[in-house]
SEVOTOR-557382 format. One record per residue (C-alpha): x, y, z; residue in one letter. Coordinates in steps of 0.25 Angstrom, whole numbers. Layout:
<sites>
<X=X, Y=Y, Z=Z, r=A>
...
</sites>
This chain:
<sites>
<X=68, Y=8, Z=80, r=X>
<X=64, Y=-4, Z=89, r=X>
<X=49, Y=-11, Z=82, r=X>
<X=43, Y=-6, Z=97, r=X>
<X=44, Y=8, Z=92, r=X>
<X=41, Y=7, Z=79, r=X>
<X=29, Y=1, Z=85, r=X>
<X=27, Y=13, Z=94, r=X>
<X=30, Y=23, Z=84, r=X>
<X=22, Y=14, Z=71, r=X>
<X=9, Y=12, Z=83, r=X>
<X=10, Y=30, Z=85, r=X>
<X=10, Y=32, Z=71, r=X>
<X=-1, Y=21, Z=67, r=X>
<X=-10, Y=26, Z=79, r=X>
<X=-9, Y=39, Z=72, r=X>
<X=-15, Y=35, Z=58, r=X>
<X=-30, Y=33, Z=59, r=X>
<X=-43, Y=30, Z=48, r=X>
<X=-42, Y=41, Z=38, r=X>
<X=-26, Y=42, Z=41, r=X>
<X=-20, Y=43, Z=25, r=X>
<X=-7, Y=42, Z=19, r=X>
<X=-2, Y=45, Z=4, r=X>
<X=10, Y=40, Z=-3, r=X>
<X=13, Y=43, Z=-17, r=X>
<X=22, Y=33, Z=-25, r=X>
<X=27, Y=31, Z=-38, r=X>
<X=26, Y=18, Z=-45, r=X>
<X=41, Y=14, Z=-52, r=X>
<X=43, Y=6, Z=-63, r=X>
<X=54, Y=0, Z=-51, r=X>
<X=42, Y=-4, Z=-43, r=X>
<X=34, Y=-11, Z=-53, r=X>
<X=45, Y=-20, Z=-58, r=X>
<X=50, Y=-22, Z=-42, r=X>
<X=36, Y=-26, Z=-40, r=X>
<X=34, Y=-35, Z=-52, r=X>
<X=48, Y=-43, Z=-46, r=X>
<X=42, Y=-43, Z=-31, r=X>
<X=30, Y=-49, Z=-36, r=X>
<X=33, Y=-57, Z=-48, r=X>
<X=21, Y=-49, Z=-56, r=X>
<X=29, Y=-44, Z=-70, r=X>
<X=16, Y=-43, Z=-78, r=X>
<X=20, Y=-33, Z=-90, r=X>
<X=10, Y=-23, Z=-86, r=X>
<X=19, Y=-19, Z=-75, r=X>
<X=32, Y=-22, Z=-81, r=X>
<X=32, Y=-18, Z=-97, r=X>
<X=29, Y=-7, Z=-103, r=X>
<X=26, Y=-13, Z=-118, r=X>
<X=18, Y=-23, Z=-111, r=X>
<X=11, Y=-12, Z=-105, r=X>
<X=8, Y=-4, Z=-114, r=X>
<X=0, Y=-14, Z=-121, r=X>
<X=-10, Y=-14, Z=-108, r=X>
<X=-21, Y=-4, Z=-107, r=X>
<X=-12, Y=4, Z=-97, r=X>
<X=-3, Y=8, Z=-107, r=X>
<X=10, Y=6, Z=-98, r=X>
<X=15, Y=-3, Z=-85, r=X>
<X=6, Y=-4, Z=-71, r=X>
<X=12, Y=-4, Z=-59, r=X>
<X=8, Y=-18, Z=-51, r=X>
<X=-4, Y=-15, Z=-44, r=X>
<X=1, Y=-21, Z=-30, r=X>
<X=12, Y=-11, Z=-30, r=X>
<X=3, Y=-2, Z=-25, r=X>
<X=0, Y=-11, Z=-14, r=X>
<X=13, Y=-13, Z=-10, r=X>
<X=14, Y=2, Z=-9, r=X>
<X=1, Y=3, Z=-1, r=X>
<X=9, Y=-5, Z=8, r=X>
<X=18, Y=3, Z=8, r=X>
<X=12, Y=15, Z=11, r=X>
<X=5, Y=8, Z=21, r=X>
<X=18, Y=5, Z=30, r=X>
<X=21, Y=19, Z=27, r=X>
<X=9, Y=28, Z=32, r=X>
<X=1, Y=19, Z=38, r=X>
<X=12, Y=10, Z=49, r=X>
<X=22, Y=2, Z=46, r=X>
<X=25, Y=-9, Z=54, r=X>
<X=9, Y=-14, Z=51, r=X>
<X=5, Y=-23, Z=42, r=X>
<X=-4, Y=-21, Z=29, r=X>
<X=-13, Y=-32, Z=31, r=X>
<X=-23, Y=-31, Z=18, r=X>
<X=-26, Y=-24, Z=6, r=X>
<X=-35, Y=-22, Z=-6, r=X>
<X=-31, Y=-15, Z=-17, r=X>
<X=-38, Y=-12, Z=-31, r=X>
<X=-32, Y=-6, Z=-41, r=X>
<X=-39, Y=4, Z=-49, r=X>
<X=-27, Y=10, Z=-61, r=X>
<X=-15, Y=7, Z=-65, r=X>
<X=-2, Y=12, Z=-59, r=X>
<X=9, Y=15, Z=-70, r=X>
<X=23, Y=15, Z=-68, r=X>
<X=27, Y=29, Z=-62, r=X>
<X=14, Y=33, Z=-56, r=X>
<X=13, Y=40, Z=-43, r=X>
<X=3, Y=34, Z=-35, r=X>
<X=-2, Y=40, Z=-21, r=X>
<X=-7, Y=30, Z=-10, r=X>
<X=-16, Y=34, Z=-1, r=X>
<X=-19, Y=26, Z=12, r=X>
<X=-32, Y=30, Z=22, r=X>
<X=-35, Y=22, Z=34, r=X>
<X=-49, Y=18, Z=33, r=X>
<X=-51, Y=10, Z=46, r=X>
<X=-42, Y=9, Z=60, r=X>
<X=-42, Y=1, Z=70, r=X>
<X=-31, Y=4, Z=78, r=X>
<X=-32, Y=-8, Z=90, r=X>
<X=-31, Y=-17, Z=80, r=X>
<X=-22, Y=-11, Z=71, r=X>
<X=-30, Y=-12, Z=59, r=X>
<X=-31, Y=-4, Z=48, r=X>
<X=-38, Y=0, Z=35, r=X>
<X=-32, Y=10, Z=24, r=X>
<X=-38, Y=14, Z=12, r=X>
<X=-27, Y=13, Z=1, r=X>
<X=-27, Y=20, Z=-13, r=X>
<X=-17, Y=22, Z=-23, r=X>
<X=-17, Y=34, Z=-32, r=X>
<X=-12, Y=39, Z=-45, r=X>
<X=-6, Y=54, Z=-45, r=X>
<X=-20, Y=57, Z=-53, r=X>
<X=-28, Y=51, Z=-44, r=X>
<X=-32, Y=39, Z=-51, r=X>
<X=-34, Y=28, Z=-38, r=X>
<X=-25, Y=16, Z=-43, r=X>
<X=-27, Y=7, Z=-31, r=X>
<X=-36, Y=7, Z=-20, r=X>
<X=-39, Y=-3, Z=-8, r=X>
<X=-39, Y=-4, Z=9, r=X>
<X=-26, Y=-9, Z=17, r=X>
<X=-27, Y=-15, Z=30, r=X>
<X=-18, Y=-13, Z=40, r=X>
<X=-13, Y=-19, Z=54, r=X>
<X=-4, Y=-7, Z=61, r=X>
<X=9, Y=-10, Z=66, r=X>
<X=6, Y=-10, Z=80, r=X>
<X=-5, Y=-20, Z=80, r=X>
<X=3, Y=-29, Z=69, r=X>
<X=17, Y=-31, Z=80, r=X>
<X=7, Y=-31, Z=93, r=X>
<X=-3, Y=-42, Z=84, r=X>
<X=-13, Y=-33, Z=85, r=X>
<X=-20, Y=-31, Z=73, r=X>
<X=-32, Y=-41, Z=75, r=X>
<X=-27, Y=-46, Z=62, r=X>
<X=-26, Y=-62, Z=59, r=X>
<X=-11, Y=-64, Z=58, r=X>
<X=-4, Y=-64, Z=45, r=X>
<X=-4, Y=-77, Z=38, r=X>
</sites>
């Protein structure tokens, strides 16, 4: 597929998808991606990565790294949202731990839109199978469209 239609086809899709558009992906967070994570990033603090260690701590048992759920926001991002855009900010808090194995369901709401500029604001929140809210934050995005025209009426990238 030539980039001008992926543009095309990206730009139909995106023009599609307005505020209170939501999309839900559930994953499961593996011991793999924890210790794939811990080499990417060079963070091998024990909590993540041995289970006596952790079970020493007041959770019992290993966390997941907290910004693996960031990368999965991202993501989820290029997946429901456009890819081809760039995913420009986020804040994130985190709220519970995330074990090893647990199912966790995002949720991303677009909040605010403004399509002539590209620019958009998405509601993100991260979720265990029971419920419990394990991360929370708001993601900007810049639409594919706008980033390959330079239409985001965004300062350019540092």
């Amino acid at each position: 597929m030539s980039s001008s239609n992926f543009l095309e086809e990206e730009n139909a899709r995106q023009q599609q998808k307005d505020v209170g558009y939501k999309a839900v992906i559930k994953e499961v967070i593996t011991d793999k991606m924890v210790r794939l994570f811990a080499e990417m990033s060079g963070d091998y603090n024990p909590i993540h990565l041995d289970d006596a260690y952790a079970a020493t701590t007041i959770f019992k048992k290993r966390i997941a790294h907290g910004m693996i759920l960031g990368a999965l926001i991202s993501r989820c991002l290029n997946q429901t949202m456009g890819s081809g855009g760039v995913y420009r900010a986020q804040t994130l808090t985190f709220k519970n731990p995330v074990f090893i194995d647990d199912e966790i369901t995002f949720e991303l709401t677009i909040t605010k839109l403004h399509k002539g500029r590209g620019l958009g604001i998405v509601e993100t929140i991260a979720k265990k199978a029971n419920g419990d809210i394990v991360a929370k934050g708001e993601a900007t995005i810049v639409m594919a469209a706008n980033v390959a025209a330079g239409t985001s009426g965004a300062p350019a990238a540092e």
